[in-house]
N, C-alpha and C positions, 0 to 999 in steps of 0.2 A: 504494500500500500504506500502509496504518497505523503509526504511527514510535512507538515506546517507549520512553521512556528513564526506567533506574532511581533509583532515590536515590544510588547510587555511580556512574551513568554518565555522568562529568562529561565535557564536549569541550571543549579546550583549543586557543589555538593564540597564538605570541608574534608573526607576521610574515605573518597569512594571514585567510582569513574563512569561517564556518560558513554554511553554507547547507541548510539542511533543508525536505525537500517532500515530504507525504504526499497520494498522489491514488489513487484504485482504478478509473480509467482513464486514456484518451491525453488526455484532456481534463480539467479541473477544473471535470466537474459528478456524480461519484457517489460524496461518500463522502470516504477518505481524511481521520485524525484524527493530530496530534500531541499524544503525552501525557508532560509531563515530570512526574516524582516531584516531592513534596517532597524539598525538597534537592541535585538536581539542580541543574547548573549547566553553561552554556556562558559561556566566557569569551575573547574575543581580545584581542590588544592592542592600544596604543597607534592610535587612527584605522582602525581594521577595521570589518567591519560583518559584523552578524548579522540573517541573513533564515528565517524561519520563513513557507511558503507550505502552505495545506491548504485541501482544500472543506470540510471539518467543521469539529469543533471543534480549539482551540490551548490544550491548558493547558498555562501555563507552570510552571517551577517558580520558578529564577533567570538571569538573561541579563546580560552584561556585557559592553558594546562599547567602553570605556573612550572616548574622546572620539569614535567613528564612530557609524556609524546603526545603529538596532535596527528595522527592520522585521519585525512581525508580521501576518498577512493570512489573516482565515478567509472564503471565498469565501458559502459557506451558513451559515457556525457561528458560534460564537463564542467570545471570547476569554476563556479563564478563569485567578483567581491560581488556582495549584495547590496553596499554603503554606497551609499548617494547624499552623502549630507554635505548640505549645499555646497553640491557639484566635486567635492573633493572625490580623490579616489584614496587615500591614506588616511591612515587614523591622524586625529587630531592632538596634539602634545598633550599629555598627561588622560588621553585615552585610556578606554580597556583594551583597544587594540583589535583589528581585525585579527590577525592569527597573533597571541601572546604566548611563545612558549620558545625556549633554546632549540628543540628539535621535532620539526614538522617533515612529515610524508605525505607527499598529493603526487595519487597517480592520475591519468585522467585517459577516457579513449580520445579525447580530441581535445585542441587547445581552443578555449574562447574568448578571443580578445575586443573587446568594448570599443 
């Protein structure tokens, strides 16, 4: 299924790790999109790791794994920033940060450039 998340649907967690998987079958080949708002934000703590898996597209909004891994993975799609605030394409200083973490993995099937 298709994952949605709003501008206020932030996911939190101080001692645990986020994992999100959108697929619209038993397999990951039809489909299946994660879409984070701007503004959104997933955030764990200290050494967690945040994994975003889909056959389509992954726009992000904000992610933060504070010193773990941030893996993103669009099997067919591709990886897109989701921020639009006014007009910028980078996080703003003293941001949460569109990807905040030492060590990020994004694979993607195609590259999507804006």
């Amino acid at each position: 299924q298709d994952v949605s998340v709003g501008a206020n649907g932030d996911i939190s967690t101080a001692n645990g790790t986020i994992a999100v998987t959108a697929d619209n079958a038993t397999t990951l080949t039809t489909g299946g999109v994660i879409t984070m708002a701007d503004g959104a934000l997933f955030s764990t703590g200290t050494n967690n790791q945040i994994t975003l898996l889909a056959d389509g597209n992954v726009t992000i909004g904000g992610l933060n794994s504070g010193t773990g891994l941030t893996k993103v993975t669009s099997v067919s799609g591709a990886i897109v920033d989701g921020r639009e605030r006014d007009g910028q394409r980078s996080p703003d200083a003293g941001d949460e940060g569109f990807l905040r973490g030492p060590k990020l993995v994004a694979r993607a099937g195609r590259i999507h450039d804006n």
